[in-house]
mmCIF file of the C-alpha atoms, coordinates in Angstrom:
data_MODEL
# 
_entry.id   MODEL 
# 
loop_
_atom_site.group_PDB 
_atom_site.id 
_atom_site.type_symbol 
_atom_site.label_atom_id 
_atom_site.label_alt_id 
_atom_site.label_comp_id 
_atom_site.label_asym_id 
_atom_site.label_entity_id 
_atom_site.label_seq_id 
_atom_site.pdbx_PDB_ins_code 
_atom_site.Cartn_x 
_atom_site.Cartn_y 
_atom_site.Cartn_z 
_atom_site.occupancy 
_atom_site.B_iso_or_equiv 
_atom_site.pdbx_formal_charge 
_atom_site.auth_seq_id 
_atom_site.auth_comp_id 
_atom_site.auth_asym_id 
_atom_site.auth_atom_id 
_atom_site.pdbx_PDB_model_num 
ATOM 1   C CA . UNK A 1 1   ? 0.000   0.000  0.000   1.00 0.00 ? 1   UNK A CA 1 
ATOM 2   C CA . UNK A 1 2   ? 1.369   3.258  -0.670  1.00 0.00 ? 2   UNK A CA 1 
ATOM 3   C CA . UNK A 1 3   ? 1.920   5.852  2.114   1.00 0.00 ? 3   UNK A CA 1 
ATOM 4   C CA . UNK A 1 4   ? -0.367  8.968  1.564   1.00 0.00 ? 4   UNK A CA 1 
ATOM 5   C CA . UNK A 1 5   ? 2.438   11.303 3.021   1.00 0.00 ? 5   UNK A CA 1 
ATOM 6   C CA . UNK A 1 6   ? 4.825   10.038 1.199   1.00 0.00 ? 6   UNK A CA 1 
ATOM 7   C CA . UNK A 1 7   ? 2.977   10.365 -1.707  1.00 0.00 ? 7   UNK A CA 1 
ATOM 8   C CA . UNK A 1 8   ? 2.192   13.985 -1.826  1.00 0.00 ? 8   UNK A CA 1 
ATOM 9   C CA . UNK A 1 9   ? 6.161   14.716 -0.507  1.00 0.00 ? 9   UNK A CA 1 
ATOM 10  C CA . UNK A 1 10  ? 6.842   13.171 -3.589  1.00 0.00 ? 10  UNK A CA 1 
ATOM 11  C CA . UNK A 1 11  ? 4.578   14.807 -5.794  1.00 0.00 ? 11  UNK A CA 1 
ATOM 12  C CA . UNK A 1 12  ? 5.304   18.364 -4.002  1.00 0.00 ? 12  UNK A CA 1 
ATOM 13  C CA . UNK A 1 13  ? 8.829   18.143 -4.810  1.00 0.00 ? 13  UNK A CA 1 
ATOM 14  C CA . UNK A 1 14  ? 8.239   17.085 -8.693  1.00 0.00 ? 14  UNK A CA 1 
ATOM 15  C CA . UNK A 1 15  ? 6.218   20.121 -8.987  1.00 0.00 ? 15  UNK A CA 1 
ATOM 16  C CA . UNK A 1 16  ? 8.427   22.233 -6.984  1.00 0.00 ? 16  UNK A CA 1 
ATOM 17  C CA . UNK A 1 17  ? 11.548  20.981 -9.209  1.00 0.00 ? 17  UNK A CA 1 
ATOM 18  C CA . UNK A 1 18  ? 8.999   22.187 -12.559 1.00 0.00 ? 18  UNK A CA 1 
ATOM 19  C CA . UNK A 1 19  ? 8.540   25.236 -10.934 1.00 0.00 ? 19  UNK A CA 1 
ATOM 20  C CA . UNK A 1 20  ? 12.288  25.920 -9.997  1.00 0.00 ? 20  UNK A CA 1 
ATOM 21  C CA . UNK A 1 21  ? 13.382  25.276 -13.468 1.00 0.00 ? 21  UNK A CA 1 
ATOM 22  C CA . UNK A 1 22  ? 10.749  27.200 -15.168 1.00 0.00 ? 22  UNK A CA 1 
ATOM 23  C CA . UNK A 1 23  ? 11.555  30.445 -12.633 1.00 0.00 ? 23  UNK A CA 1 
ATOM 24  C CA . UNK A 1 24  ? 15.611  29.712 -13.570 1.00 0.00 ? 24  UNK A CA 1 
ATOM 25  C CA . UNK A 1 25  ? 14.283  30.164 -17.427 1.00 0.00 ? 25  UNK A CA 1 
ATOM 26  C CA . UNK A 1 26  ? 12.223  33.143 -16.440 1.00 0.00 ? 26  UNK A CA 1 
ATOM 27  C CA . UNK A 1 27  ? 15.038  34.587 -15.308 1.00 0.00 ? 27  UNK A CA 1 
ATOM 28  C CA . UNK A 1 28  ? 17.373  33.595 -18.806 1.00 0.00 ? 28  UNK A CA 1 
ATOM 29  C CA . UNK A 1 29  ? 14.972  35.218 -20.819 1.00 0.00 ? 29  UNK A CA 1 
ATOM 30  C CA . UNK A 1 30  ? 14.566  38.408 -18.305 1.00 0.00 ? 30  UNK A CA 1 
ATOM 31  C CA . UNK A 1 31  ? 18.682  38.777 -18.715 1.00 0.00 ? 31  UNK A CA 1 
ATOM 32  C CA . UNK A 1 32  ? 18.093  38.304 -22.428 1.00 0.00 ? 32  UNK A CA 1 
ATOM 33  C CA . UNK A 1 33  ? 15.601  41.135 -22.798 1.00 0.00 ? 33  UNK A CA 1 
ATOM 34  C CA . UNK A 1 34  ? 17.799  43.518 -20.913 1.00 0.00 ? 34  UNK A CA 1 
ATOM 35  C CA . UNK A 1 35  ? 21.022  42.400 -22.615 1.00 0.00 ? 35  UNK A CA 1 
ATOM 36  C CA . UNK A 1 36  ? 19.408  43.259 -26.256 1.00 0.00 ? 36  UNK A CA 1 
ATOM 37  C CA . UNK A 1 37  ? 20.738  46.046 -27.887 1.00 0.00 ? 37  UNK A CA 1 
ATOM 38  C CA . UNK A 1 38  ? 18.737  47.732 -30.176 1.00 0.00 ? 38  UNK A CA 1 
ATOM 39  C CA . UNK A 1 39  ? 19.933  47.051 -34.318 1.00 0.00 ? 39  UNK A CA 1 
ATOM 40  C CA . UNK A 1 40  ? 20.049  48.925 -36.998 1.00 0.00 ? 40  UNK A CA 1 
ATOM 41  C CA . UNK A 1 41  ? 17.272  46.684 -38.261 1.00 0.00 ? 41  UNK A CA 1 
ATOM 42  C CA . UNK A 1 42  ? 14.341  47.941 -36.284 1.00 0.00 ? 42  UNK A CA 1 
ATOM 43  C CA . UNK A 1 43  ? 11.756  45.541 -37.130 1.00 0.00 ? 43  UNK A CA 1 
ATOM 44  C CA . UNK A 1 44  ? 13.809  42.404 -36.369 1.00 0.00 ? 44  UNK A CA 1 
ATOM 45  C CA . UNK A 1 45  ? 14.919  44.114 -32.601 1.00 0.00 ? 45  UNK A CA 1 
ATOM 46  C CA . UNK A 1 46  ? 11.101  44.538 -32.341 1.00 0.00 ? 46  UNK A CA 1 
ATOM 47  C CA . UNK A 1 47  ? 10.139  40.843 -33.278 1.00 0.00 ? 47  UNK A CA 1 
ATOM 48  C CA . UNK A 1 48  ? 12.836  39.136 -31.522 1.00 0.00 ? 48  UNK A CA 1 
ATOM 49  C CA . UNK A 1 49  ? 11.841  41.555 -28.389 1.00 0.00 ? 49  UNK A CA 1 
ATOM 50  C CA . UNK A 1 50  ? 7.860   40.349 -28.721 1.00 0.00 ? 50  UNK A CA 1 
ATOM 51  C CA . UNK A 1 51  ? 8.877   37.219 -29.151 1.00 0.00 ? 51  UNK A CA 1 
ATOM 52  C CA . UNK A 1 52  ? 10.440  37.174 -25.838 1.00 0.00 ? 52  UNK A CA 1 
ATOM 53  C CA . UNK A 1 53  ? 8.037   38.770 -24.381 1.00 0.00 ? 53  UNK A CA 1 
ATOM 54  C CA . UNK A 1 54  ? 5.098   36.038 -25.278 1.00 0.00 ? 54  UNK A CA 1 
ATOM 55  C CA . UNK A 1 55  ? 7.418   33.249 -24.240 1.00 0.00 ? 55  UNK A CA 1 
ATOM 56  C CA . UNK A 1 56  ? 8.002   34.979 -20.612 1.00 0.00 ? 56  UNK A CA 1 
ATOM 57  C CA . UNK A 1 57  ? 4.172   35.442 -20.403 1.00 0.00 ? 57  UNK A CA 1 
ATOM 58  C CA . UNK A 1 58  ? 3.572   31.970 -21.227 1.00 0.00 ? 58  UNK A CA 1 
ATOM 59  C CA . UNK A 1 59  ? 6.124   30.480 -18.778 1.00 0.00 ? 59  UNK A CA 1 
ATOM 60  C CA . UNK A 1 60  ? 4.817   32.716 -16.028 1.00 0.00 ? 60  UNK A CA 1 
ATOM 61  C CA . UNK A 1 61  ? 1.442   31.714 -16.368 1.00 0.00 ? 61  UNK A CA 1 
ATOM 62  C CA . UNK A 1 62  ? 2.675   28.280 -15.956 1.00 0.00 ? 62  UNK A CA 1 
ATOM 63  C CA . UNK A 1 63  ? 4.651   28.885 -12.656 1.00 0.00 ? 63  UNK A CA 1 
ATOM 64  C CA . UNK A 1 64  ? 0.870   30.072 -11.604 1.00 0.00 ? 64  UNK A CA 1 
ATOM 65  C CA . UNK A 1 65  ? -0.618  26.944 -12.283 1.00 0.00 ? 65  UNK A CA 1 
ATOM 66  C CA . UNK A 1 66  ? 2.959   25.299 -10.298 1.00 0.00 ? 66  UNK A CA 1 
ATOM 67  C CA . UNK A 1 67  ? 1.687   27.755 -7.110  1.00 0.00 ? 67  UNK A CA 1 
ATOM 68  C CA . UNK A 1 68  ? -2.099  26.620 -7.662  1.00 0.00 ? 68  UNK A CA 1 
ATOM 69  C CA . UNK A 1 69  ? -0.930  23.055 -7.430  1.00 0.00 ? 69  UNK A CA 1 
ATOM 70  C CA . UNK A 1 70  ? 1.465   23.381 -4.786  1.00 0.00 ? 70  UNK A CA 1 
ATOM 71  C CA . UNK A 1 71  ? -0.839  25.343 -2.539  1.00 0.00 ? 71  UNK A CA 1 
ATOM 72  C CA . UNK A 1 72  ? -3.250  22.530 -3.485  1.00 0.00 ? 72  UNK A CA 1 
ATOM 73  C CA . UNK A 1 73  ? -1.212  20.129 -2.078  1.00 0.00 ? 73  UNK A CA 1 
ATOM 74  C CA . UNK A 1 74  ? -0.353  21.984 1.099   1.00 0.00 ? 74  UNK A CA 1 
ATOM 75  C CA . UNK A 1 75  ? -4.059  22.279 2.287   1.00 0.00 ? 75  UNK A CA 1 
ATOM 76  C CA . UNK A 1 76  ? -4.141  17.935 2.243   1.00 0.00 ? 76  UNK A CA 1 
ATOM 77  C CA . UNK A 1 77  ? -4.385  16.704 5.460   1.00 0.00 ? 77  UNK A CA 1 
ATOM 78  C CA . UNK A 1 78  ? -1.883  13.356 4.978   1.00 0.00 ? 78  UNK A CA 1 
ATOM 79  C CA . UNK A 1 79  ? -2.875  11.321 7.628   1.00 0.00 ? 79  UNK A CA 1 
ATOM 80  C CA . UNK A 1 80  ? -6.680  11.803 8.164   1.00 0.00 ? 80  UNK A CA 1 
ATOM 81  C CA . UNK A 1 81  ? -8.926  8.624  6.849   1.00 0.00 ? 81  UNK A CA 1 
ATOM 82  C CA . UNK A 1 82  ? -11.266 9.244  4.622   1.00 0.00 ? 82  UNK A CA 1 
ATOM 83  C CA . UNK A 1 83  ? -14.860 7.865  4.481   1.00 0.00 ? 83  UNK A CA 1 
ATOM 84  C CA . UNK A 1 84  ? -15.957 8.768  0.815   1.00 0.00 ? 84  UNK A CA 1 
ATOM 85  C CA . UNK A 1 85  ? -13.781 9.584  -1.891  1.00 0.00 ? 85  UNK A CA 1 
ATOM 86  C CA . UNK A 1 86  ? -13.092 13.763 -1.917  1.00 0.00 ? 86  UNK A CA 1 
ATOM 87  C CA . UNK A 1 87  ? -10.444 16.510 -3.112  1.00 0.00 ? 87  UNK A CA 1 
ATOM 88  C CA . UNK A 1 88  ? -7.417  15.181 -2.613  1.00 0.00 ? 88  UNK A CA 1 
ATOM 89  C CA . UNK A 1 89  ? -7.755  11.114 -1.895  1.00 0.00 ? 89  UNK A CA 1 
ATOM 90  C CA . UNK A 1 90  ? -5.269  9.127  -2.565  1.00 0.00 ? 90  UNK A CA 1 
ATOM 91  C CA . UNK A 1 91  ? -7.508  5.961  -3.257  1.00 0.00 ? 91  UNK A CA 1 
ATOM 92  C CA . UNK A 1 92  ? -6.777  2.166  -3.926  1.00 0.00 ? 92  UNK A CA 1 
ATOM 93  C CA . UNK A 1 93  ? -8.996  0.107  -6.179  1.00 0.00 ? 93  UNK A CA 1 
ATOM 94  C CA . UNK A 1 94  ? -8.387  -3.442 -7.579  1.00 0.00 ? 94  UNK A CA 1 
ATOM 95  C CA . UNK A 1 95  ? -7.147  -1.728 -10.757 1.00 0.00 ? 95  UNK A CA 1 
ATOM 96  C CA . UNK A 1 96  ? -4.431  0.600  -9.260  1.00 0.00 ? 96  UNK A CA 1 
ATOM 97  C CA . UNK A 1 97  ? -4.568  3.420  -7.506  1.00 0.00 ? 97  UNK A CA 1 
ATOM 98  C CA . UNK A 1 98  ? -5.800  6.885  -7.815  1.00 0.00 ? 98  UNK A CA 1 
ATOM 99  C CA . UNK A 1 99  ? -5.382  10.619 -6.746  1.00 0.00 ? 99  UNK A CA 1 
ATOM 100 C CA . UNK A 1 100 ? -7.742  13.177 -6.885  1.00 0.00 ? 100 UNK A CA 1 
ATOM 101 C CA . UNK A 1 101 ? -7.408  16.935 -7.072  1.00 0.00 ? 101 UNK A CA 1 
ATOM 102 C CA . UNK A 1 102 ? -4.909  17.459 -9.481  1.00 0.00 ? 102 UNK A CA 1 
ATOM 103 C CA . UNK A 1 103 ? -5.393  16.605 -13.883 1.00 0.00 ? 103 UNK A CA 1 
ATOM 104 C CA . UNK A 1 104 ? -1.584  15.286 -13.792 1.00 0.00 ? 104 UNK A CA 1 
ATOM 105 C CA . UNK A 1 105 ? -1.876  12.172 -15.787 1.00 0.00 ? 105 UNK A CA 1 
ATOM 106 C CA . UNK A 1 106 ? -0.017  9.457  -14.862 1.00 0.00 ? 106 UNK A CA 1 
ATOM 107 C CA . UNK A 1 107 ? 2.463   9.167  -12.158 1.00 0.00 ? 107 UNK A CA 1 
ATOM 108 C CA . UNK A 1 108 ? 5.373   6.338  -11.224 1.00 0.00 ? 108 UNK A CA 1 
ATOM 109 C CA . UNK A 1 109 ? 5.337   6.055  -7.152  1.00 0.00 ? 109 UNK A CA 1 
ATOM 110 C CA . UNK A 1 110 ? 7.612   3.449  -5.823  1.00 0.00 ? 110 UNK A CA 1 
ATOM 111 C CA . UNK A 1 111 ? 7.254   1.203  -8.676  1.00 0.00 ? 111 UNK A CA 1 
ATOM 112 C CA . UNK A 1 112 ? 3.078   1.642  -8.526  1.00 0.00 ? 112 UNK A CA 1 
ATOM 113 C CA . UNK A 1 113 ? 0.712   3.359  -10.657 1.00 0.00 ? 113 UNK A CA 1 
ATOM 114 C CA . UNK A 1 114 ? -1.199  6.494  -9.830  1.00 0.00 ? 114 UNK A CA 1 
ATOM 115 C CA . UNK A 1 115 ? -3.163  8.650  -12.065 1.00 0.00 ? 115 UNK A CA 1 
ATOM 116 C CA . UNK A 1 116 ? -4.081  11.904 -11.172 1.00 0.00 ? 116 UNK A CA 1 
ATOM 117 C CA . UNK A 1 117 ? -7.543  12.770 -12.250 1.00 0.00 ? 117 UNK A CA 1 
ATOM 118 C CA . UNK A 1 118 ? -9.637  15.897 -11.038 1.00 0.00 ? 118 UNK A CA 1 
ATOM 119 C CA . UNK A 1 119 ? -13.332 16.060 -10.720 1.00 0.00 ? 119 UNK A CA 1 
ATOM 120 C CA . UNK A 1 120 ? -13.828 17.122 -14.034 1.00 0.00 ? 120 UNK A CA 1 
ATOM 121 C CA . UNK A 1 121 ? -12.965 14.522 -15.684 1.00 0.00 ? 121 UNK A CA 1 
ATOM 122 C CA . UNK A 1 122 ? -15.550 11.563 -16.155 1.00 0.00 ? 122 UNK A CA 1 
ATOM 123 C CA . UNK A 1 123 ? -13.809 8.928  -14.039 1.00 0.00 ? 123 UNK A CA 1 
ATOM 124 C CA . UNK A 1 124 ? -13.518 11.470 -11.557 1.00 0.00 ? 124 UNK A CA 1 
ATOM 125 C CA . UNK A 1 125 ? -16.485 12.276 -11.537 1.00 0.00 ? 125 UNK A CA 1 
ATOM 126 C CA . UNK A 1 126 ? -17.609 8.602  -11.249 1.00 0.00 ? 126 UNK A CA 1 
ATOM 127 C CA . UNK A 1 127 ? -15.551 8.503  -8.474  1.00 0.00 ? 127 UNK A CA 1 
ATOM 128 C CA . UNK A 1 128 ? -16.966 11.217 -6.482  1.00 0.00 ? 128 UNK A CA 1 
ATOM 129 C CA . UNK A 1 129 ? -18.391 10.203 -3.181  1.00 0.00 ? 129 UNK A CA 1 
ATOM 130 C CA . UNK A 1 130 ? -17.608 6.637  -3.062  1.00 0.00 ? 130 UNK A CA 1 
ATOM 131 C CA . UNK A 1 131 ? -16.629 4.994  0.028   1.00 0.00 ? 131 UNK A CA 1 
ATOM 132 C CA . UNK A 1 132 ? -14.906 1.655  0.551   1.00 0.00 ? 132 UNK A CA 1 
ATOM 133 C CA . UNK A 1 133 ? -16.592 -1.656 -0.838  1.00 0.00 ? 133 UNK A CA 1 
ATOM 134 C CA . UNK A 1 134 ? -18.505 0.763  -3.402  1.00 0.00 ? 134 UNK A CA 1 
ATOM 135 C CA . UNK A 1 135 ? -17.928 -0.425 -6.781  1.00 0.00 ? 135 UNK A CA 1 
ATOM 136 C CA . UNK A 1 136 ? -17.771 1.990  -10.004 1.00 0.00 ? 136 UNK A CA 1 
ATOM 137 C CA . UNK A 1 137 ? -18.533 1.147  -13.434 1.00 0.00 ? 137 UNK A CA 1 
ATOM 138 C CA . UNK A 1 138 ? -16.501 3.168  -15.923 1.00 0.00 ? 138 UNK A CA 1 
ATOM 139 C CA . UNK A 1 139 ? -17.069 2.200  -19.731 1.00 0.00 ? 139 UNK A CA 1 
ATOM 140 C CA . UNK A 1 140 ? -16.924 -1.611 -19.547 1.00 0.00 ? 140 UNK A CA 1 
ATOM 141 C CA . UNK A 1 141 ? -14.884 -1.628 -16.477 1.00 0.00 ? 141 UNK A CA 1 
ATOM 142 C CA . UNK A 1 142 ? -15.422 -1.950 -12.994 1.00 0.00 ? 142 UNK A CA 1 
ATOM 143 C CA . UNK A 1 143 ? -13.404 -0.572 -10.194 1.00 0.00 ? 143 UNK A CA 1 
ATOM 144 C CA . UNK A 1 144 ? -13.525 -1.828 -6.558  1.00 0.00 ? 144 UNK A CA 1 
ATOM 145 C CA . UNK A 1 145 ? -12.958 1.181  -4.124  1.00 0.00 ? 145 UNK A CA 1 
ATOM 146 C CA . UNK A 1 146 ? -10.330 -0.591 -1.390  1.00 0.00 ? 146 UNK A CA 1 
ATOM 147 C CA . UNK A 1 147 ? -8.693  2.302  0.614   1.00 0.00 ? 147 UNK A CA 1 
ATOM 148 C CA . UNK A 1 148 ? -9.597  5.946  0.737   1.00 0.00 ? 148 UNK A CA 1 
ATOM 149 C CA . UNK A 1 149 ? -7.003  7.912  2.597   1.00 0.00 ? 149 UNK A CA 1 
# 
């Protein structure tokens, strides 16, 4: 069984790590605006300069969605049992397990499985308020709730 608190360590420090290299290219691209000289050719100093610009907008607005997740992750309580499935469990079915909160895909934990679904999606939302023993059919498949933490 995989350890809740370990878990989200884990997964805070991947995202942390994402975050931490996207701020170091932030930065790159902050020196490179400031470094440019302006060229003869005005048009191209323009372009390159916009250019620049878009890609620093870009990469901050995904160190935003780094802060949404990790501030996410900080308001899980790690240890607490949970009766029905709800933001943020971690949850254990006979076809792998499951984390919900955050649309990350899939995710290696100690050698295991996890995807990382949000309420939005339609397995999430299957998933929604189911407690241990509850069963969920998903398009042909059925999943066995086992843990909930």
């Amino acid at each position: 069984m995989i350890s809740k608190t370990d878990f989200l360590a884990e997964l805070t420090e991947r995202i942390r790590s994402q975050k931490n290299d996207l701020e170091e290219e932030l930065q790159s691209i902050d020196a490179e605006i400031a470094n440019e000289t302006k060229s003869s050719a005005g048009d191209k100093f323009e372009t390159s300069r916009e250019m620049m610009s878009q890609s620093r907008q870009s990469i901050a607005g995904r160190i935003d969605v780094f802060n949404e997740q990790l501030y996410f992750l900080s308001q899980i309580q790690a240890n607490s049992l949970l009766d029905k499935v709800s933001s943020g469990s971690l949850v254990e079915t006979n076809e792998g397990y499951f984390f919900f909160g955050l649309a990350l895909g899939n995710l290696t934990f100690k050698k295991k499985q996890v995807i990382a679904l949000s309420f939005q999606s339609p397995l999430g939302k299957a998933f929604l308020n189911k407690q241990v023993g509850d069963q969920v059919e998903f398009r042909g498949r059925t999943f066995i709730v086992l843990n909930c933490l």
